[in-house]
CHARMM internal coordinates of N, CA and C (Angstrom, degrees):
IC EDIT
DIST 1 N 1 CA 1.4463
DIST 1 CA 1 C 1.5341
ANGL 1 N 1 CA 1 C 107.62
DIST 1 C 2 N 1.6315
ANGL 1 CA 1 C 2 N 117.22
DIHE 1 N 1 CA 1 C 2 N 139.98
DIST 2 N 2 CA 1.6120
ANGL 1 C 2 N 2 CA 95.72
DIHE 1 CA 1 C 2 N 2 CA 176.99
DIST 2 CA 2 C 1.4999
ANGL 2 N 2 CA 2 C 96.30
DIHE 1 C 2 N 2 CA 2 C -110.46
DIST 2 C 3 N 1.1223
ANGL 2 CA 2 C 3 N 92.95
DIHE 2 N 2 CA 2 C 3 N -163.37
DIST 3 N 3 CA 1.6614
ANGL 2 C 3 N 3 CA 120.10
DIHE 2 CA 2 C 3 N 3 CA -154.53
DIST 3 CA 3 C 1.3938
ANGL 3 N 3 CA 3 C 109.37
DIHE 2 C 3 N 3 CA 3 C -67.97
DIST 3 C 4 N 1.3250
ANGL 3 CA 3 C 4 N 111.16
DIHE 3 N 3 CA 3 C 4 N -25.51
DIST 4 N 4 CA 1.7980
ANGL 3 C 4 N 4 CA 115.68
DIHE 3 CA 3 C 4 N 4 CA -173.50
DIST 4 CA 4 C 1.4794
ANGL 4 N 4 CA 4 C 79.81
DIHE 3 C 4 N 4 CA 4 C -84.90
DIST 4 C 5 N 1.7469
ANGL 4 CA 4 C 5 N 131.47
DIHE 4 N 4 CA 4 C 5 N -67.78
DIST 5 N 5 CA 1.1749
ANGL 4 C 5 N 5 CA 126.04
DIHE 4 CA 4 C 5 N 5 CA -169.42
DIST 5 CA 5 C 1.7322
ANGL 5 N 5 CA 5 C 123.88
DIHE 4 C 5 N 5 CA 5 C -26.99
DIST 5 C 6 N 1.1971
ANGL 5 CA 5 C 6 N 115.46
DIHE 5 N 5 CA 5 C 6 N -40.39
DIST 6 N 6 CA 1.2830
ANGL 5 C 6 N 6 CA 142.51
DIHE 5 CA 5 C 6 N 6 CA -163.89
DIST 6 CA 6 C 1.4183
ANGL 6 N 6 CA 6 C 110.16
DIHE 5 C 6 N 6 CA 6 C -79.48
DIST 6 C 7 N 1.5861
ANGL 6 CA 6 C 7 N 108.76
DIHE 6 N 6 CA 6 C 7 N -45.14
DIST 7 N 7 CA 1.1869
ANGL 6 C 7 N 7 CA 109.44
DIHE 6 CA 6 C 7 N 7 CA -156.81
DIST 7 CA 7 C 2.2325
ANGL 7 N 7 CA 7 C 82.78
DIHE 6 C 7 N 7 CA 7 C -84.49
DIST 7 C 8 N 1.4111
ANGL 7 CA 7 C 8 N 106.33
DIHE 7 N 7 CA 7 C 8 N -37.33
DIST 8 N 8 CA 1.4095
ANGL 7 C 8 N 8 CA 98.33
DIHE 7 CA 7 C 8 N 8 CA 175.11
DIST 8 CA 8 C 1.3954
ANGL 8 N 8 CA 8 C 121.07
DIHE 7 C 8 N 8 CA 8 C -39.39
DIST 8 C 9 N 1.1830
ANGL 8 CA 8 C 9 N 103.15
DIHE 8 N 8 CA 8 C 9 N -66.53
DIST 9 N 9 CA 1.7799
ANGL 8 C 9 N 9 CA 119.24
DIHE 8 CA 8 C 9 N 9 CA -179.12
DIST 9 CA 9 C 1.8497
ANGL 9 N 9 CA 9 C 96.43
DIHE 8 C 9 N 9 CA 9 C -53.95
DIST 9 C 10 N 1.0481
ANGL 9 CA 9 C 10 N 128.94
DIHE 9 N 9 CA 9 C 10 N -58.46
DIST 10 N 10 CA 1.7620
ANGL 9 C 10 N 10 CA 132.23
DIHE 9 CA 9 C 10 N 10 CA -178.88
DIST 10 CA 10 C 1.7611
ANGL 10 N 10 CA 10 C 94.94
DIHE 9 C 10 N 10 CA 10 C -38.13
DIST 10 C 11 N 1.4423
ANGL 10 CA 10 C 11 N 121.67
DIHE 10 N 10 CA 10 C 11 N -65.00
DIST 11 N 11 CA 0.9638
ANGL 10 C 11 N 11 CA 120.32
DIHE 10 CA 10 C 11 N 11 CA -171.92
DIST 11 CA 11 C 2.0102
ANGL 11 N 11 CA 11 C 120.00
DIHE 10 C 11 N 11 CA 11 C -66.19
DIST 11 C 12 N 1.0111
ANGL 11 CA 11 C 12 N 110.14
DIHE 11 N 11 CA 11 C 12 N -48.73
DIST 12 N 12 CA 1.6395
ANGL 11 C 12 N 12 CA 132.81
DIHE 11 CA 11 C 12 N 12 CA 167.70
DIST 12 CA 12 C 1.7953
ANGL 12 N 12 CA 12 C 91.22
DIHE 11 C 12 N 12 CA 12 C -34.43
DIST 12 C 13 N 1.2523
ANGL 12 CA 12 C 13 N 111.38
DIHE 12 N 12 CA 12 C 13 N -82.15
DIST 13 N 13 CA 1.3725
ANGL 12 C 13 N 13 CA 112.59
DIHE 12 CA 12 C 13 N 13 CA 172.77
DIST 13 CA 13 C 1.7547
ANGL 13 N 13 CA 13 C 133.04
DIHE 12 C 13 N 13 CA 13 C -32.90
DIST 13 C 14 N 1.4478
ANGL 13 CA 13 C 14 N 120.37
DIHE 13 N 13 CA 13 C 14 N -46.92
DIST 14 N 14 CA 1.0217
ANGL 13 C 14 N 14 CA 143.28
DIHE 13 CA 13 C 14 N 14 CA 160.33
DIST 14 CA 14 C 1.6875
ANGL 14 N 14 CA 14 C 121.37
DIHE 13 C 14 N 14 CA 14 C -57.25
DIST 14 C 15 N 1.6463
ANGL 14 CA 14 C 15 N 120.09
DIHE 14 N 14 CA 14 C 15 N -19.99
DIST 15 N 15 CA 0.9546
ANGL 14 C 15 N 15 CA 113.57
DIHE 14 CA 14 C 15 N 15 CA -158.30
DIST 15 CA 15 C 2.1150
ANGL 15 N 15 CA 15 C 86.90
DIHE 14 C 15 N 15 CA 15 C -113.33
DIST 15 C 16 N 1.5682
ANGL 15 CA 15 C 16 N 102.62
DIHE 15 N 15 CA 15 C 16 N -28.01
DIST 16 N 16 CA 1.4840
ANGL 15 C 16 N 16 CA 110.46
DIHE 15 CA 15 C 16 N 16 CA -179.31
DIST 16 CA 16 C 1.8589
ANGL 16 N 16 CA 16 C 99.22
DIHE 15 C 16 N 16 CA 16 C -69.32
DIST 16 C 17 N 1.1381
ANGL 16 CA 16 C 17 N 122.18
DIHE 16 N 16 CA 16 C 17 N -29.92
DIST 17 N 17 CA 1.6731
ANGL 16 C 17 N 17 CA 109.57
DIHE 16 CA 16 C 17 N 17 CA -170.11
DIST 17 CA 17 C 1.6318
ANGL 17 N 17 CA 17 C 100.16
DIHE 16 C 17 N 17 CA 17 C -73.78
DIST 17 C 18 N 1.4393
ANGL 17 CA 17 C 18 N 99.25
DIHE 17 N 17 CA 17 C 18 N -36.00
DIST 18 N 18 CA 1.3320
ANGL 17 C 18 N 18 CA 112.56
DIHE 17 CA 17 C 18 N 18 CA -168.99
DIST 18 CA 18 C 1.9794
ANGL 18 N 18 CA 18 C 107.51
DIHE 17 C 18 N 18 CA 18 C -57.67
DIST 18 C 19 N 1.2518
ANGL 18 CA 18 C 19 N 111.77
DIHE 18 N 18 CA 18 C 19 N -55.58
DIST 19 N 19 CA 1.4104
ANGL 18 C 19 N 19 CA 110.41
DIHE 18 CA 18 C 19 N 19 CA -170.81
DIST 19 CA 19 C 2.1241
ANGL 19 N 19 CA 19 C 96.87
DIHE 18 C 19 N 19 CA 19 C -78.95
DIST 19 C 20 N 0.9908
ANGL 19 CA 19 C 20 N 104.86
DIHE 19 N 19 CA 19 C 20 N -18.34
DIST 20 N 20 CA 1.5815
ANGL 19 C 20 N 20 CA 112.52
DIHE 19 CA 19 C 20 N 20 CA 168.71
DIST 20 CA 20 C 1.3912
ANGL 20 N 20 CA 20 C 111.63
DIHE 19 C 20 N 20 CA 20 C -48.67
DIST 20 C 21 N 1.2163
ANGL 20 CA 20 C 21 N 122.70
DIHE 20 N 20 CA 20 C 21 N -67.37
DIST 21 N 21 CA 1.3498
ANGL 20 C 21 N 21 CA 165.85
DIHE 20 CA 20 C 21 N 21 CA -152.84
DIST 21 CA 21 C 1.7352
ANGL 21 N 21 CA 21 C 101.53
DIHE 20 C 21 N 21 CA 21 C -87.81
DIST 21 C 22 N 1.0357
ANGL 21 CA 21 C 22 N 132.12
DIHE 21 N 21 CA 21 C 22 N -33.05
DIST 22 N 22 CA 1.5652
ANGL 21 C 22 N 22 CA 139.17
DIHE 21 CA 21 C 22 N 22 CA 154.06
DIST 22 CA 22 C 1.4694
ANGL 22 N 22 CA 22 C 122.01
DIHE 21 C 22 N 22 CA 22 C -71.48
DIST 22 C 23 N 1.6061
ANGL 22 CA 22 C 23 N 93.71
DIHE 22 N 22 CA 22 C 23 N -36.90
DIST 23 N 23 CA 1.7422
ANGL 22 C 23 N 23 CA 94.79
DIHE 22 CA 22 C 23 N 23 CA -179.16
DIST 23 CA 23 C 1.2983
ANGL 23 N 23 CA 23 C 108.33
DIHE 22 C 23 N 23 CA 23 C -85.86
DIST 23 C 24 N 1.1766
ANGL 23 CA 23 C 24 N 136.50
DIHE 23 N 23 CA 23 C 24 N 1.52
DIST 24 N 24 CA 1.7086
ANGL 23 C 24 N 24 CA 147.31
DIHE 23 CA 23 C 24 N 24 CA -165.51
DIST 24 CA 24 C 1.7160
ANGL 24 N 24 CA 24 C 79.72
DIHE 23 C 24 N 24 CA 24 C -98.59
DIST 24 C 25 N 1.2894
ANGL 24 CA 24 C 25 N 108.01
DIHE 24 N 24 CA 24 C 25 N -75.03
DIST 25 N 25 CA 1.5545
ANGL 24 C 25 N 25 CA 130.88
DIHE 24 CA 24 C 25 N 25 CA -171.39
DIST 25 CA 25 C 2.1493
ANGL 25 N 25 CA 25 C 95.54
DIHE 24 C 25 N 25 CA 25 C -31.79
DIST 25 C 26 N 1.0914
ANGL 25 CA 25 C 26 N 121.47
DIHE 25 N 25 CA 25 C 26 N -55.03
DIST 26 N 26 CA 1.3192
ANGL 25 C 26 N 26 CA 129.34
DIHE 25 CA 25 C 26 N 26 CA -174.26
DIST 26 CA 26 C 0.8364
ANGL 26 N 26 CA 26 C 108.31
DIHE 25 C 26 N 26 CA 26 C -75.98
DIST 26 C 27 N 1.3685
ANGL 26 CA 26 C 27 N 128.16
DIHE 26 N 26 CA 26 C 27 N -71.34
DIST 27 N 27 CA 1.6426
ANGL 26 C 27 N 27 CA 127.95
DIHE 26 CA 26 C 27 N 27 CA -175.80
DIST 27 CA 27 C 1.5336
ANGL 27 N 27 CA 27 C 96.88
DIHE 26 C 27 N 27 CA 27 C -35.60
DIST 27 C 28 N 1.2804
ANGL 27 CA 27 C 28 N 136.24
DIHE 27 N 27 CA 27 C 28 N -63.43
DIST 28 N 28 CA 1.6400
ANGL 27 C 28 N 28 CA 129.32
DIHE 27 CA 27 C 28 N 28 CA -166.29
DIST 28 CA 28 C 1.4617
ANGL 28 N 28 CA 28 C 108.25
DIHE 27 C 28 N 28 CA 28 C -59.71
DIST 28 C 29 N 1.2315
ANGL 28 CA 28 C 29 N 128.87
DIHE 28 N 28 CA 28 C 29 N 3.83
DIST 29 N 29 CA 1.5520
ANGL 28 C 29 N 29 CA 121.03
DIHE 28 CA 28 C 29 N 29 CA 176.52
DIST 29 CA 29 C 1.2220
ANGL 29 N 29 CA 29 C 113.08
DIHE 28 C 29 N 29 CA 29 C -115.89
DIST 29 C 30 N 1.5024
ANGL 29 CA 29 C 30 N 117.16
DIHE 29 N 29 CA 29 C 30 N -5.78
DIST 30 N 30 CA 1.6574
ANGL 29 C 30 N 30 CA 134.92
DIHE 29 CA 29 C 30 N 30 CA 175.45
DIST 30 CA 30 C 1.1364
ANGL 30 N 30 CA 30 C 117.37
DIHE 29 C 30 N 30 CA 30 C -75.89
DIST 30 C 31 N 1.5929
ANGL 30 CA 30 C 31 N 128.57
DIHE 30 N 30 CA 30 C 31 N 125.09
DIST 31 N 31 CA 1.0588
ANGL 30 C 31 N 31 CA 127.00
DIHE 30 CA 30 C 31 N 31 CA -155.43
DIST 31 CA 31 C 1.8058
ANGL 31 N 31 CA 31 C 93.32
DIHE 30 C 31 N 31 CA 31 C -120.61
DIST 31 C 32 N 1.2948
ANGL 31 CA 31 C 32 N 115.12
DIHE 31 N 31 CA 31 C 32 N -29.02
DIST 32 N 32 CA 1.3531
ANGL 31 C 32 N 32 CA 129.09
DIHE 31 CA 31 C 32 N 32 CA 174.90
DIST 32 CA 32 C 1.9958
ANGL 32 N 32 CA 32 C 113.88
DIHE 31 C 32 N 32 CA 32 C -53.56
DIST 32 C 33 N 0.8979
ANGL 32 CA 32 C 33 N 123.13
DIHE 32 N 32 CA 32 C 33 N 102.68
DIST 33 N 33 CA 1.4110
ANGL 32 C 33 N 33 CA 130.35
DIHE 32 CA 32 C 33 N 33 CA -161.66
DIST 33 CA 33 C 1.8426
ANGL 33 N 33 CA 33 C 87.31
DIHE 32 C 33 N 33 CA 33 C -54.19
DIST 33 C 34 N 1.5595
ANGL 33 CA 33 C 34 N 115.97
DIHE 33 N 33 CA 33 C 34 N -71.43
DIST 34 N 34 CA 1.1822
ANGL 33 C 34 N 34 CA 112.56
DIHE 33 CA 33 C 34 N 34 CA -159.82
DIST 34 CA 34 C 1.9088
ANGL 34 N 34 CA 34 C 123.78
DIHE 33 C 34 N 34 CA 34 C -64.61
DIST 34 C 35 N 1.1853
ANGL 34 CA 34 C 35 N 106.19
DIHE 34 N 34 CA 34 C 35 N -27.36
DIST 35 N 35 CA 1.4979
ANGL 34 C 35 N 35 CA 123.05
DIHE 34 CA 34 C 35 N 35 CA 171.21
DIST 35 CA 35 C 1.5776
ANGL 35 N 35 CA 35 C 95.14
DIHE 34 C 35 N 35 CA 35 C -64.88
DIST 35 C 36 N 1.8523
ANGL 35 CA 35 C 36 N 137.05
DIHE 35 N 35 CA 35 C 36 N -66.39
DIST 36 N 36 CA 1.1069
ANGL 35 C 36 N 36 CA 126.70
DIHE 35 CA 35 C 36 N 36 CA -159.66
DIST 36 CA 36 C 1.8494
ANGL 36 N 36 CA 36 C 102.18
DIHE 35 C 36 N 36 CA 36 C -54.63
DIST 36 C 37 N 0.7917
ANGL 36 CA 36 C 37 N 116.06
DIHE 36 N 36 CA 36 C 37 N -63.04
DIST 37 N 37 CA 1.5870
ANGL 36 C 37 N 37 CA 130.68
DIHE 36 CA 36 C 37 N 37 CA 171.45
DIST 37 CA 37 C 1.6098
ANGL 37 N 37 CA 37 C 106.40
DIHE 36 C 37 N 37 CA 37 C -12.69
DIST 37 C 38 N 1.5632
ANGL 37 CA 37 C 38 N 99.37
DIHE 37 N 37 CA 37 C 38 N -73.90
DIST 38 N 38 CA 1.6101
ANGL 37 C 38 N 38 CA 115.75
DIHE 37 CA 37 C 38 N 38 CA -177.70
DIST 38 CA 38 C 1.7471
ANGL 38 N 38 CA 38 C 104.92
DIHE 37 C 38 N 38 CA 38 C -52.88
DIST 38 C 39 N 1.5240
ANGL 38 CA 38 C 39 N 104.42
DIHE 38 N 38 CA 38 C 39 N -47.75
DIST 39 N 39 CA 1.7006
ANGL 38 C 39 N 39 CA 96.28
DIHE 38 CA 38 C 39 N 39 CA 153.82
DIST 39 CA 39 C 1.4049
ANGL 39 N 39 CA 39 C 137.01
DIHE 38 C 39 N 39 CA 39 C -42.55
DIST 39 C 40 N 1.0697
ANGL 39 CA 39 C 40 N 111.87
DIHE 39 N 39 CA 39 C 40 N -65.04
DIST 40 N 40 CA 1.4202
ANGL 39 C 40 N 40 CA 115.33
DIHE 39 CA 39 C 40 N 40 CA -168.33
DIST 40 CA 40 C 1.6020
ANGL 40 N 40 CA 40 C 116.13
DIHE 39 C 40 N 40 CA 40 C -69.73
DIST 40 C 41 N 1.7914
ANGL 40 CA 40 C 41 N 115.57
DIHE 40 N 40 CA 40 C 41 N -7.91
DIST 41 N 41 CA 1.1432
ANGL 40 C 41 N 41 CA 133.89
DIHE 40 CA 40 C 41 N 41 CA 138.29
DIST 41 CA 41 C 0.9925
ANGL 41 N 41 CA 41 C 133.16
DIHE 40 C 41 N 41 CA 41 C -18.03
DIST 41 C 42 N 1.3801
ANGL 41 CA 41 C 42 N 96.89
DIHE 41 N 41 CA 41 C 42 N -68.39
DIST 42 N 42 CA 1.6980
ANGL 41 C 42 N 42 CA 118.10
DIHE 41 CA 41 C 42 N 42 CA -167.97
DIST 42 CA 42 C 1.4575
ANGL 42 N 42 CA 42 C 94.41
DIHE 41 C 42 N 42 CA 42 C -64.12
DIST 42 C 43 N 1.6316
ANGL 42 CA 42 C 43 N 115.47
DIHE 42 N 42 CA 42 C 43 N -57.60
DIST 43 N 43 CA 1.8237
ANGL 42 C 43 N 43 CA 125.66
DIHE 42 CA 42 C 43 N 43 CA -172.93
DIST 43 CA 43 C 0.9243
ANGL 43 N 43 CA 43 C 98.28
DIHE 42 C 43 N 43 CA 43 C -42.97
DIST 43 C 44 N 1.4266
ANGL 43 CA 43 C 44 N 114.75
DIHE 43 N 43 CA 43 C 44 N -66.43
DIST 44 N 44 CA 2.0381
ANGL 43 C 44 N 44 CA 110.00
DIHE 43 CA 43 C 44 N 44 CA -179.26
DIST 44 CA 44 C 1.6599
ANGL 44 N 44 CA 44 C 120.33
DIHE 43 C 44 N 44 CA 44 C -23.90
DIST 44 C 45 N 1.4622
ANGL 44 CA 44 C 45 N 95.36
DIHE 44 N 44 CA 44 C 45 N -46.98
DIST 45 N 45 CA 1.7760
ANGL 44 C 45 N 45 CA 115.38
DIHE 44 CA 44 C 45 N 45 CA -165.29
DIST 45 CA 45 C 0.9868
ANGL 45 N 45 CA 45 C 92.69
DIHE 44 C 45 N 45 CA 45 C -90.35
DIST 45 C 46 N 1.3949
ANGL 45 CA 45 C 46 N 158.72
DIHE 45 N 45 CA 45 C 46 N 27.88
DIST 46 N 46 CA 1.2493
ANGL 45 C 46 N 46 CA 128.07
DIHE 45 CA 45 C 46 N 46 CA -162.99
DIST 46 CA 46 C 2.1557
ANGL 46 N 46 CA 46 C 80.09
DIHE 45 C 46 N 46 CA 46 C -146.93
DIST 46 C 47 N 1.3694
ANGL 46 CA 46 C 47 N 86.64
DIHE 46 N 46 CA 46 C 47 N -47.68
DIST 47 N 47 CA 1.9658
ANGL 46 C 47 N 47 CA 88.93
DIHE 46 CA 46 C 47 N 47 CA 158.99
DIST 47 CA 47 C 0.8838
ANGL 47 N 47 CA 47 C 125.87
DIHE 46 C 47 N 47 CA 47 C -52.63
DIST 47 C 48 N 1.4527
ANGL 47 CA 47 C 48 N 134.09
DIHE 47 N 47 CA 47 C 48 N -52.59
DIST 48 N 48 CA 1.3972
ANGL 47 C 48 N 48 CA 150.91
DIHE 47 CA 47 C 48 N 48 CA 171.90
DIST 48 CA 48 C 1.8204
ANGL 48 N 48 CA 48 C 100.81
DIHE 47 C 48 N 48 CA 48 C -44.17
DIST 48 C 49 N 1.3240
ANGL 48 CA 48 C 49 N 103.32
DIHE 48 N 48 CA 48 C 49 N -58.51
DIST 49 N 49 CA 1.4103
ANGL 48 C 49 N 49 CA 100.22
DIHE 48 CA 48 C 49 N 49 CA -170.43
DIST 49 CA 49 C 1.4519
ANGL 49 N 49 CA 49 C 128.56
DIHE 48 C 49 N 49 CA 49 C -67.01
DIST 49 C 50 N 1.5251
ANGL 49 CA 49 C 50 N 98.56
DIHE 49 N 49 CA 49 C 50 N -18.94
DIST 50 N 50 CA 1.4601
ANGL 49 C 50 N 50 CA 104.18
DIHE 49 CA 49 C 50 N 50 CA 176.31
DIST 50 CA 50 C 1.6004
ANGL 50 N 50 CA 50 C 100.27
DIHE 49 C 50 N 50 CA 50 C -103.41
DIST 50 C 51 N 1.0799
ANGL 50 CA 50 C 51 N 134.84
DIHE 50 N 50 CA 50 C 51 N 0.00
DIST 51 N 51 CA 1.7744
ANGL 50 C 51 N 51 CA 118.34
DIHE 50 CA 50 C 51 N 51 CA 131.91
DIST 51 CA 51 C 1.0407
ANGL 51 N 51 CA 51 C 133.02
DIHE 50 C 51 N 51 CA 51 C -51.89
DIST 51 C 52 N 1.1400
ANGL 51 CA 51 C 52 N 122.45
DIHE 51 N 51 CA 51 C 52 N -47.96
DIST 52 N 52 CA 1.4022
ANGL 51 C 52 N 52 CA 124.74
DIHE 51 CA 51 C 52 N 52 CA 155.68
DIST 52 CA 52 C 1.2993
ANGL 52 N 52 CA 52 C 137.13
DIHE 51 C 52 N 52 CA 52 C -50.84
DIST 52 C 53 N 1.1856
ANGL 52 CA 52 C 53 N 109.88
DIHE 52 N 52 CA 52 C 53 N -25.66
DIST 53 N 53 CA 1.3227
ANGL 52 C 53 N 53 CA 109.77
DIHE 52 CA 52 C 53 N 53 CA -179.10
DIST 53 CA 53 C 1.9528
ANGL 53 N 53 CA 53 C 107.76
DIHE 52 C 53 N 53 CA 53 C -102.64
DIST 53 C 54 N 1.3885
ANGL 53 CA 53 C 54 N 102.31
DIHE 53 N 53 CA 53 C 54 N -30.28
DIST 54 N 54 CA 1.5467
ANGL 53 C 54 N 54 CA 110.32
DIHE 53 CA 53 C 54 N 54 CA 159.46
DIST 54 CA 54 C 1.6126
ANGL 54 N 54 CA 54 C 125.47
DIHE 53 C 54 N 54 CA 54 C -52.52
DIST 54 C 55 N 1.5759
ANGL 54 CA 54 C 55 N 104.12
DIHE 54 N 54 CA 54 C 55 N -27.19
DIST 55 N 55 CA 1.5047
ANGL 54 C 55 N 55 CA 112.20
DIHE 54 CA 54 C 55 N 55 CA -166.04
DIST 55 CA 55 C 1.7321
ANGL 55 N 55 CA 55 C 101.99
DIHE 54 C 55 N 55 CA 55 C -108.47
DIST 55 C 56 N 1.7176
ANGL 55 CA 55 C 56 N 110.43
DIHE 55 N 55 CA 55 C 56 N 17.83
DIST 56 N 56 CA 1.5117
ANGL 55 C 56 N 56 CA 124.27
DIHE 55 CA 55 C 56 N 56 CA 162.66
DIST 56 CA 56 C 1.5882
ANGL 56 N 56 CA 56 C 113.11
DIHE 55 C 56 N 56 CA 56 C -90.85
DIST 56 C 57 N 1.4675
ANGL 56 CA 56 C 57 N 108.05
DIHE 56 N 56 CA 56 C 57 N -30.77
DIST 57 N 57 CA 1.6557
ANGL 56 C 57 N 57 CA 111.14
DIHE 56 CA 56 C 57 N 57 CA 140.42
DIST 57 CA 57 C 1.1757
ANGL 57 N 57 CA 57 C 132.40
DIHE 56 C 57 N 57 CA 57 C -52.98
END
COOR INIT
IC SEED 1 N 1 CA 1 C
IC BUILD
Protein backbone atom coordinates (compact mmCIF):
# COMPACT_ATOMS: atom_id res chain seq x y z
CA UNK A 1 0.00 0.00 0.00
CA UNK A 2 1.66 3.47 -0.49
CA UNK A 3 1.64 6.37 1.49
CA UNK A 4 -1.20 8.43 -0.23
CA UNK A 5 -3.10 4.93 -0.03
CA UNK A 6 -2.58 4.84 3.70
CA UNK A 7 -2.97 8.15 4.53
CA UNK A 8 -6.60 7.59 2.53
CA UNK A 9 -7.62 4.58 4.52
CA UNK A 10 -5.96 6.65 7.98
CA UNK A 11 -8.35 9.29 7.06
CA UNK A 12 -11.59 7.00 5.77
CA UNK A 13 -11.23 5.49 9.25
CA UNK A 14 -11.09 8.75 11.19
CA UNK A 15 -13.97 10.20 9.42
CA UNK A 16 -16.24 6.62 10.07
CA UNK A 17 -15.61 6.92 14.14
CA UNK A 18 -16.37 10.40 13.66
CA UNK A 19 -20.03 10.11 12.07
CA UNK A 20 -20.18 6.83 14.54
CA UNK A 21 -19.55 8.88 17.42
CA UNK A 22 -22.33 11.67 16.43
CA UNK A 23 -24.89 9.07 15.80
CA UNK A 24 -24.30 7.51 19.42
CA UNK A 25 -24.19 11.34 20.51
CA UNK A 26 -27.97 11.71 18.77
CA UNK A 27 -29.54 8.61 19.18
CA UNK A 28 -29.17 9.43 23.21
CA UNK A 29 -31.18 12.69 22.80
CA UNK A 30 -34.00 10.92 20.69
CA UNK A 31 -36.94 10.48 22.33
CA UNK A 32 -38.87 9.29 19.08
CA UNK A 33 -38.70 5.32 19.31
CA UNK A 34 -38.74 4.96 15.42
CA UNK A 35 -36.21 7.83 14.32
CA UNK A 36 -33.71 6.56 17.37
CA UNK A 37 -33.77 3.05 15.71
CA UNK A 38 -33.24 4.52 12.09
CA UNK A 39 -30.26 6.12 14.08
CA UNK A 40 -28.60 3.59 15.60
CA UNK A 41 -28.78 2.09 12.00
CA UNK A 42 -26.74 4.36 10.54
CA UNK A 43 -24.03 3.59 13.85
CA UNK A 44 -24.42 -0.01 12.97
CA UNK A 45 -23.45 1.03 9.22
CA UNK A 46 -21.13 3.36 9.92
CA UNK A 47 -19.22 0.42 12.28
CA UNK A 48 -19.47 -2.00 9.70
CA UNK A 49 -17.81 0.40 7.39
CA UNK A 50 -14.99 1.23 9.37
CA UNK A 51 -14.27 -2.62 9.66
CA UNK A 52 -13.79 -2.74 6.50
CA UNK A 53 -11.74 -0.33 5.93
CA UNK A 54 -9.67 -1.21 9.30
CA UNK A 55 -9.36 -4.86 8.00
CA UNK A 56 -7.47 -3.07 4.62
CA UNK A 57 -4.71 -2.91 7.29
Amino acid sequence: MTTKELLYVEDALSHEQYFQTKCQETMNQIQDAELKSCVEQMAQKHQQIFQSFYGLL
